[in-house]
N, C-alpha and C positions, 0 to 999 in steps of 0.2 A: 225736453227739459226746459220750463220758463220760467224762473224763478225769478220776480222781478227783483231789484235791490234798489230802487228809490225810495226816499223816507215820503210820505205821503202821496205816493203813485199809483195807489190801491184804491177800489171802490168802496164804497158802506153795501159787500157782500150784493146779490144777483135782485135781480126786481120779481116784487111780490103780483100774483096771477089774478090778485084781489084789484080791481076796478076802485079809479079815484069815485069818492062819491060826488054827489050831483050839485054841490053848492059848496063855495069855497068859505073857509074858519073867517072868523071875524079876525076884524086886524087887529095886529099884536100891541100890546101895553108894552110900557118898559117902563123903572123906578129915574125917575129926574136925575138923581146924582147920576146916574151910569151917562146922563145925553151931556151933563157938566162934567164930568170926566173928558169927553170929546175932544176938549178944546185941548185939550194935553197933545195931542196928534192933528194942529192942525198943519198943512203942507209948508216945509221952511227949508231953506241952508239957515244956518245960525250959523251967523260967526262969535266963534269963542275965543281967540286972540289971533292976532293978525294972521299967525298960520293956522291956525287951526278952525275947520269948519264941520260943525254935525249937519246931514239932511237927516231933517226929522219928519214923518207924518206919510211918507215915500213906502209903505209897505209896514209888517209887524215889527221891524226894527230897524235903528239908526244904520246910518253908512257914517264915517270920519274921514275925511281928510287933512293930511297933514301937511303944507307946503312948503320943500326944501329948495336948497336952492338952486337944483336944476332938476326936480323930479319931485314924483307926489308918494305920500306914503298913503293907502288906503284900510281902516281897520274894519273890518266887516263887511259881507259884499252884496247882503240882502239875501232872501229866500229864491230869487229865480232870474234870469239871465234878463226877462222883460223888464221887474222891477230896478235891476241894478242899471240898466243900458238910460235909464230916467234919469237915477243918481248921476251919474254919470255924467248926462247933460248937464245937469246943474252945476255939478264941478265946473265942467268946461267953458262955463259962463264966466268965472272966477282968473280959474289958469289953464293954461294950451301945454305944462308942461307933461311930459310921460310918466306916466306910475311903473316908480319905482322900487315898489316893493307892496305887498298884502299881508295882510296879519288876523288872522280868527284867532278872538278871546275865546272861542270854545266850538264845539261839533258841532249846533244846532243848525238846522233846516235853515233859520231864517239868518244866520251867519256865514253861511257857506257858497252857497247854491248859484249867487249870481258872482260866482268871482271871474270867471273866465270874460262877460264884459269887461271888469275893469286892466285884464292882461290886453285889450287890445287886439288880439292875433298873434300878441308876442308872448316871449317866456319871460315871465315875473318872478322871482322868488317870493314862496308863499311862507313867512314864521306861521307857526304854531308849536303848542305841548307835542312831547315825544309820544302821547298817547292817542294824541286828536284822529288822525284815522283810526286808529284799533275801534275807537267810540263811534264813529260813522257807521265805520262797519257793522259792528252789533247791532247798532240799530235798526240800517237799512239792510242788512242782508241776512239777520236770524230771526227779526221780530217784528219787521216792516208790514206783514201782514194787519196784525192786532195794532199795531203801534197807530198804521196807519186808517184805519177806519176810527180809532177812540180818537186821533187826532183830527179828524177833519168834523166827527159831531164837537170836540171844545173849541175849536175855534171858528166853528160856526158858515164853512165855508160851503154849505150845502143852504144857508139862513139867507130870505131877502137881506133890503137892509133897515126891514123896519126889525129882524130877529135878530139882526147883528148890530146893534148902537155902535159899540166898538172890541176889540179884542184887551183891553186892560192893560196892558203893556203896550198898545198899539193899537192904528188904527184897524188892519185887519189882516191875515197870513195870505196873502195876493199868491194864491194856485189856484190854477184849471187846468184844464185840460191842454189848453193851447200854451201853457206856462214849459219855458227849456231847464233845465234842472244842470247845471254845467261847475259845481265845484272842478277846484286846481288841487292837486297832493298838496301836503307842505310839502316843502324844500329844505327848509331850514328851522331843525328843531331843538329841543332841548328838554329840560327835566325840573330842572328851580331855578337858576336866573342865567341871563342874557342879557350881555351891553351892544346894540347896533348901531350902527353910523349910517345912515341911510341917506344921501343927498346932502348931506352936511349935518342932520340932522340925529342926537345920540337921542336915545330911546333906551328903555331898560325894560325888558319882560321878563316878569317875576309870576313862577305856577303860585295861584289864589286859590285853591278846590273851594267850592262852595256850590253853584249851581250844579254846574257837573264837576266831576274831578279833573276834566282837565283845564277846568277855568284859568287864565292867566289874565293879567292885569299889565298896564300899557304905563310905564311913568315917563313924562317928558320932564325931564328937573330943569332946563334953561328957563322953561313958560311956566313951572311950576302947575303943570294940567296933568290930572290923573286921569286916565280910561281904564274904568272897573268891571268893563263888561257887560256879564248879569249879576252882576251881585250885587246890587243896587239898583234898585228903579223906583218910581213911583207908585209904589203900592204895596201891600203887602206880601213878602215872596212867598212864592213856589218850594216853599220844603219839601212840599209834594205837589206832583200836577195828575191829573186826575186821568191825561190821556196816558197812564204809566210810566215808569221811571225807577231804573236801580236805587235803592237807599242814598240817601244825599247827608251825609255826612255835616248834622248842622255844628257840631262844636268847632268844626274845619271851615267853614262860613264862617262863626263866631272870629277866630283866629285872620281871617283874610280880613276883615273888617279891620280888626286892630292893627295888621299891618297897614294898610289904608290911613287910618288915624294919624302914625307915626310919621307921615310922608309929610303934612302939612301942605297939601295942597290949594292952589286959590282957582282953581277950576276944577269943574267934576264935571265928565262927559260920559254919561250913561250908554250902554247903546240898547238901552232902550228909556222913551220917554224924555225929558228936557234938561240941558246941561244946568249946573248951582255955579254961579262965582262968591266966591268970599270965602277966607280960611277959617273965619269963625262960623260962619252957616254951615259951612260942609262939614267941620269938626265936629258941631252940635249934632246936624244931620245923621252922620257915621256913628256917631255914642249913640245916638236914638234907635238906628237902624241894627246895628249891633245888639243892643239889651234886649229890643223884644225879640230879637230871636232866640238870644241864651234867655230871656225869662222861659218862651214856650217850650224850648229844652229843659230844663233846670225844672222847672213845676211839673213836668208830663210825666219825669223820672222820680219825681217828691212820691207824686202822686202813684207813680205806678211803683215805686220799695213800697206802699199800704198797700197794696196790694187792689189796689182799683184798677177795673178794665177800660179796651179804648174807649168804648161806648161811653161808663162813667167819666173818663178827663176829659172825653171830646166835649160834653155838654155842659161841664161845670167850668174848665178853663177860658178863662179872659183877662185880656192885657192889662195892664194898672193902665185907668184913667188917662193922663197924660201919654202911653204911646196908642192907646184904643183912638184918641182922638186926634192925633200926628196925621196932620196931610198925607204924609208919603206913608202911613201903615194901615191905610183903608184895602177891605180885602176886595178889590178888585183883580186881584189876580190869584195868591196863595189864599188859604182862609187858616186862622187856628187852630180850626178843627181836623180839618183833614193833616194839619202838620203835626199835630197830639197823635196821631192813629199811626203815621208812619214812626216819628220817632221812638214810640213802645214799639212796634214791629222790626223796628233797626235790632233795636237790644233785644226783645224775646218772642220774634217771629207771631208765626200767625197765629199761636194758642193762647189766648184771651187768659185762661187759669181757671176756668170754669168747667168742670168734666163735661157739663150736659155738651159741651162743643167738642168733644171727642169726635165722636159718631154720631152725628146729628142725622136727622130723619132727612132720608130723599125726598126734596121739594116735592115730588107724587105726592107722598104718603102724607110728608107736612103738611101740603093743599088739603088733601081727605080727610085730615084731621080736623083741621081748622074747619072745615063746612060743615064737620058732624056737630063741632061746638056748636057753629052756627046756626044749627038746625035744618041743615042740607045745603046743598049747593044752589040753588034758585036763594033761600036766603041767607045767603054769603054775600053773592052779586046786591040783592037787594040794601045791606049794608053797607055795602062798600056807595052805592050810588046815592042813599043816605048820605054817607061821610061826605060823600063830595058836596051835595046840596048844602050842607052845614058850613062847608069851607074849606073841611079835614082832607086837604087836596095829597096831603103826603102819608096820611092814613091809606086812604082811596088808592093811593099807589102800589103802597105795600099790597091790599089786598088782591089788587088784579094782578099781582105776583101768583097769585095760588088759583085765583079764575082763569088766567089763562091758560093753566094744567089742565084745569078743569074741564076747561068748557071750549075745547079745541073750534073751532070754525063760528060759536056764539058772536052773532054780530056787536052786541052790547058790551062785550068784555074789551076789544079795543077801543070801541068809542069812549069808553068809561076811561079806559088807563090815556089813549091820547089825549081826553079831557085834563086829568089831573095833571098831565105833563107841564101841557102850555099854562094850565094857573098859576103851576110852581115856578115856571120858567117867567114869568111875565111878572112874578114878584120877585124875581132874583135880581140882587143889583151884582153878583159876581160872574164876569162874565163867562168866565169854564162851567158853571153850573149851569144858566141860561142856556147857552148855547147844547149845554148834553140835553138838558132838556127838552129845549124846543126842538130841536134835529129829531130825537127819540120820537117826540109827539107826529112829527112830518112822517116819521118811518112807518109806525102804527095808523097813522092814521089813511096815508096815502100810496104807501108799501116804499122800497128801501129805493135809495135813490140810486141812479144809471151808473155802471162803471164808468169811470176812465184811469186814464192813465196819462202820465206827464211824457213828451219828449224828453229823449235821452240822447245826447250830440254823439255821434263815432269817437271822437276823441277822447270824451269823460270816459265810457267803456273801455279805452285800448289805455288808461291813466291808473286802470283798478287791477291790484295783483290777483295773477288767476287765481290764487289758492281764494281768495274772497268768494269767487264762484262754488269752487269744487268745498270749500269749509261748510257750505250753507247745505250741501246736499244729505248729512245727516239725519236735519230734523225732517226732513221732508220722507223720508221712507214707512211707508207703510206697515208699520211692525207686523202686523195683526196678519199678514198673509204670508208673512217671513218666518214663522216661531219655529219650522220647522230647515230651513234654509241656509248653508255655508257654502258660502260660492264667492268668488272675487272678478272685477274685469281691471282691466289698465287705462289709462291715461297717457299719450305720448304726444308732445309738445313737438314739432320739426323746428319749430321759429326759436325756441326759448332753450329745447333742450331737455327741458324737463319731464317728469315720471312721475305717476301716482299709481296706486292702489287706491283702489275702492269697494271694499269688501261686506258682505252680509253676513251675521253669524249669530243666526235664532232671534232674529229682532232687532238686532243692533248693526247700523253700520258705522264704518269706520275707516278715515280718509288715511293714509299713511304715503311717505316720501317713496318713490322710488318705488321700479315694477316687480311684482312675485309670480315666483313660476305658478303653473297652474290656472295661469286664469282664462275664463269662459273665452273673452275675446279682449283685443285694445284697441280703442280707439286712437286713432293717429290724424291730427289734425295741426293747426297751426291757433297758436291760445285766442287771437283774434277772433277767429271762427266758432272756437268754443264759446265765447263770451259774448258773442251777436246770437247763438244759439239759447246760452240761455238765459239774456235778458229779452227774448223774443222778438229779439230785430230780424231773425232767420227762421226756416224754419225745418227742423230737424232732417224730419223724410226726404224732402226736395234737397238739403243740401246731402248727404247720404248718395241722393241718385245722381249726385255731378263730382267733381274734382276736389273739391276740399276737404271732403274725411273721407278716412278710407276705416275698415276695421279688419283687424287680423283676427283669424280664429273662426270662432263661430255665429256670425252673423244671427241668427234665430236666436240664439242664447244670451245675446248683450242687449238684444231687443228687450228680452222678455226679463231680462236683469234691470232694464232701466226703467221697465213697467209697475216696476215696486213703487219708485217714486214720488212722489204729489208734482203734480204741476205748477206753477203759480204765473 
């Protein structure tokens, strides 16, 4: 059982058997604005008032510190133990005092991941949302798969660095292979507001939903400095981000904004992209930053009560003038369009309102169709290779949609769709688009890039409740070999105590508290050992034939019970 749970610890899927060819692409173009964008992330501590300092430019997102008066507060800890242990130094060039406390404005990768540098080797109390793990969780341990291969072609972490100019919120998402992955639990959580006293220093954390729902917001009212998290940066957000993401609640955005407003702040310390001082730029700012999101809500809904689809708002909607041309609402990050497509999908999911999208034709059949229009499949390709000569690079795309049904092992059909990738990708100024792009072009063109996998510290592992493990093993069961199957094994904890059931019945399993009679066999281990097992630090057999699991019952039968399973 290896089910990994690291949020981008997964490879872009196994390497293709197809040989690079014999002469490398021409080097890659990028739009000017994306290289002036750059300077947003170049490498800095900014001091923002005498305690307060952002490192900006250090990885995809800000680190904060805050200096009390005998201990440091730290907000954000960076995506990886490497990047944060930099931060780090740079603090420490400032002050030698101990951090006294950590605070994640929300779940993400690149806010979590390096927190365990900044604990030192000691125990920190970590604030966050009462929900902030439950969100970790889902993502890395039911969806981390998908999650993780669409996130590493958006953020470009497979792209030299002439494919990567910069990540739009940042300069780049700093994983590899050789990158430690060492999130802390929170410690100390809560629901809607919190007053702290940390080193002398009162702090108010107030839940803001907007990026994610567990967004929370940072107010220091002595220094009058707000930290808003993500719900603000430089660019236009992420209503939607393209490497997937639950429905994002933008009216709850709208709403966090306004509270924001009301604070009057004279600092704004983003974590991501560059702090604002002044109560009147940040005020202006936050009304700016606010309206175009309730505009692209507010028109997408106008638009979709006529009864237009996302297709028609996605292409017709744009900002009034004045916020289209706002420094901070260039879509370098979020676009309108894809934020039109999610918020009709909030309110009435994935049926467009058009029957023909009932039962639409299997991409097969659509291919065959399409080529007969064409006049057969030879001149299909041949139009499609047209389009591209003409320029029609996002035409050309679509069609080697249906050529590559077609025309299975045809050397021309990926040269064709690699082609159109990179022209699309080398005229995109948004960097999530580029980056899908050009990654996709590198896949087709040179076959999928090599696994790996992030180190994982013993300690992060023995920090995550077992049930995180044994919850995730649902999706992974192979229905299809199950439909006729009811059968159950156990779960027996010696260290913790604890009991599961884990049952199959015609397709469906299902994890439940405490052990039922009847089952095939149980395993009896210690949860440690389970959880080195199945984030694949161990390895099942070998430990089996030594001292730390044992199984009662039927041995052949728990085997071939846990055979259902998917690996990962």
């Amino acid at each position: 059982m290896r089910y990994l749970f690291l949020l981008l610890a997964a490879a872009l899927l196994a390497a293709c058997d197809k040989p690079p060819p014999a002469s490398a692409p021409a080097a890659l173009t990028s739009p000017e604005g994306l290289h002036a964008h750059s300077a947003l992330f170049e490498r800095e501590v900014i001091r923002v008032t005498e305690r307060v300092h952002v490192a900006v430019g250090f990885g995809l997102a800000n680190s904060i510190m805050i200096e009390g008066d005998d201990g440091l507060i730290i907000i954000d800890t960076m995506e990886s133990v490497e990047a944060a242990t930099e931060v780090l130094t740079a603090f420490r060039a400032l002050s030698d005092k101990p951090v006294a406390a950590i605070i994640y404005t929300h779940n993400h990768a690149d806010h979590v991941f390096g927190a365990a540098a900044f604990a030192e080797g000691g125990e920190v109390p970590v604030y966050a949302h009462d929900t902030t793990a439950f969100h970790i969780n889902q993502v890395v341990n039911i969806v981390q798969p998908i999650i993780s291969t669409r996130s590493m072609r958006m953020f470009g972490n497979h792209l030299d660095d002439a494919g990567l100019v910069n990540a739009g919120i940042g300069k780049a998402l700093r994983l590899s292979p050789q990158s430690t992955l060492h999130a802390l639990p929170p410690t100390r959580t809560f629901a809607d507001r919190l007053t702290v006293n940390v080193a002398g220093i009162e702090l108010e954390l107030i839940h803001a939903p907007g990026e994610t729902d567990d967004q929370i917001l940072v107010w220091f009212p002595e220094e009058q400095v707000l930290f808003p998290g993500d719900n603000i940066y430089q660019a236009f957000p992420n209503l939607y981000t393209i490497r997937g993401t639950p429905h994002r609640d933008v009216t709850r955005w709208v709403n966090s904004l306004d509270l924001m407003r009301s604070l009057g702040a004279e600092y704004l310390v983003p974590s991501h992209t560059r702090p604002v001082a002044g109560a009147t730029a940040i005020q202006a700012l936050l009304t700016d930053y606010r309206d175009a999101i309730s505009f692209v809500h507010d028109q997408t809904v106008r638009l979709m009560n006529h009864g237009l689809t996302p297709d028609q708002i996605s292409t017709q909607l744009t900002l009034p003038p004045h916020l289209a041309e706002h420094p901070w609402l260039q879509e370098y990050y979020g676009t309108v369009a894809w934020s039109a497509r999610a918020i009709f999908n909030g309110y009435l999911g994935w049926f467009d309102g058009n029957p023909a999208m009932l039962r639409p034709l299997p991409a097969d059949d659509r291919a065959r169709a399409m080529a007969h229009l064409a006049g057969g499949t030879e001149a299909l390709l041949a139009q499609a290779q047209q389009a591209l000569e003409e320029g029609a690079a996002q035409w050309a795309l679509e069609l080697s949609d249906h050529l590559t049904a077609l025309l299975p092992g045809h050397e021309a059909v990926p040269q064709l769709r690699s082609q159109a990738l990179q022209v699309l990708g080398e005229a995109e100024s948004n960097p999530n688009a580029r980056h899908y792009y050009l990654t996709e072009a590198a896949e087709v063109r040179d076959g999928l890039v090599p696994a790996f996998r992030m180190r994982t510290p013993t300690a992060f592992l023995a920090s995550l409740p077992i049930e995180n493990y044994l919850d995730a093993m649902p999706i992974l069961l192979k229905a299809e070999e199950t439909l006729e199957n009811t059968e159950h094994i156990g779960f027996r904890f010696t260290d913790s105590g604890k009991s599961f059931t884990l049952a199959i019945r015609r397709g469906v399993a299902a994890l439940t508290p405490g052990e039922t009679k009847g089952a095939i066999g149980t395993l009896v281990t210690t949860e440690q050992t389970w959880k080195d097992i199945a984030a694949g630090e161990r390895n099942f057999l070998l430990t089996l034939a030594g001292a730390d699991l044992a199984i009662e019952g039927s041995r052949t039968g728990l085997l071939r019970f846990l055979g259902y399973f998917e690996r990962r």
